[in-house]
C-alpha positions in Angstrom: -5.0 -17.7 46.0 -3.0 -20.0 43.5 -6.7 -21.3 42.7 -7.7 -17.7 41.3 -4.3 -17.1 39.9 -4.2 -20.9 38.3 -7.7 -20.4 36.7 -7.3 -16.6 35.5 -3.8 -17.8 33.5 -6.0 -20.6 32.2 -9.2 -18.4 31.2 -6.6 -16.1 29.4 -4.6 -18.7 27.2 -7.9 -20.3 26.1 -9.2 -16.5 25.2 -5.9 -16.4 23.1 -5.8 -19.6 21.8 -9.6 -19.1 20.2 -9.1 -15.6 19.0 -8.5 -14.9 15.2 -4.9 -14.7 13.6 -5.2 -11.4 12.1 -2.5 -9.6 10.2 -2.8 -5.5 9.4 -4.4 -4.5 6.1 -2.1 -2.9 3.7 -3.6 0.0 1.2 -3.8 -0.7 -2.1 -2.2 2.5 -3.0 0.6 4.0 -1.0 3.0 7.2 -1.7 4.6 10.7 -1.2 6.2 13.2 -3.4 8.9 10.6 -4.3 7.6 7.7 -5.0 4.9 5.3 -4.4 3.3 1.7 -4.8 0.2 0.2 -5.8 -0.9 -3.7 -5.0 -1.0 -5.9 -8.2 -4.5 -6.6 -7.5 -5.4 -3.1 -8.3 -4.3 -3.4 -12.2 -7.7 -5.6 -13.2 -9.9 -2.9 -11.5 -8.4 0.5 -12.2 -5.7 2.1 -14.6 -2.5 2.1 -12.5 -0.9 4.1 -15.0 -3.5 7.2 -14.6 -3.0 6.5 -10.5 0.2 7.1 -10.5 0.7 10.3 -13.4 -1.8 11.8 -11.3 -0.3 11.3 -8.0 2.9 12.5 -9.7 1.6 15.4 -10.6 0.0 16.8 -7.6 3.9 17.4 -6.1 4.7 18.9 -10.0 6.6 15.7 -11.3 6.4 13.2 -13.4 6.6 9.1 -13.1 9.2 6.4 -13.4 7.6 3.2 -13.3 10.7 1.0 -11.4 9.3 -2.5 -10.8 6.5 -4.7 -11.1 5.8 -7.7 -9.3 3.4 -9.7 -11.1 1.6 -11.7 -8.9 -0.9 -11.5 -6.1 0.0 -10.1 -2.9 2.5 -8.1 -5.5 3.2 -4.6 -5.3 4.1 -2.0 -8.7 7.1 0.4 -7.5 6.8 4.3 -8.8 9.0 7.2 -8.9 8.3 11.2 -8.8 10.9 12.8 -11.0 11.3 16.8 -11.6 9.7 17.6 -14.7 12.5 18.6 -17.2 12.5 22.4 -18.0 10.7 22.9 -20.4 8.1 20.1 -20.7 4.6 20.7 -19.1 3.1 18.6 -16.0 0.1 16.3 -17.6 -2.7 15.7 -14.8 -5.0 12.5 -15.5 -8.5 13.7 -15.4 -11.3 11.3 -14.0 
């Protein structure tokens, strides 16, 4: 019985010790109706700027860009703001 149990503990560690490291994806683009981010990688392939105004929009805000960090593996910060009273709510068209 120790043989089985001896072996099976073995079997298992080697399964472990072969088997990928693998960390969770992350979206590129990420938010509600107060805020988001977007991944730094995304600003060579797309206009961030239209992301997020249009995101915005959808919950009848507007954005506030907060911070940026500019390297890879870096995420841009966004907030949704009320639109002031007067002032229309711009939606990016594609």
């Amino acid at each position: 019985m120790r043989m089985i149990g001896a072996a099976s503990l073995v079997a298992i560690c080697g399964m472990l010790a072969c088997a990928p490291a693998r960390a969770d994806s992350v979206r590129s683009f990420k938010g509600n109706d107060t805020g988001g981010i977007i991944a730094w990688s995304l600003t060579a392939e797309t206009d961030i700027r239209s992301m997020a105004i249009d995101h915005c929009a959808r919950y009848g805000k507007v954005v506030k860009f907060l911070a940026v960090e500019p390297h890879e593996g870096g995420y841009i910060s966004f907030a949704c703001r009320w639109v002031p009273y007067n002032q229309p709510v711009v939606r990016a068209d594609y």
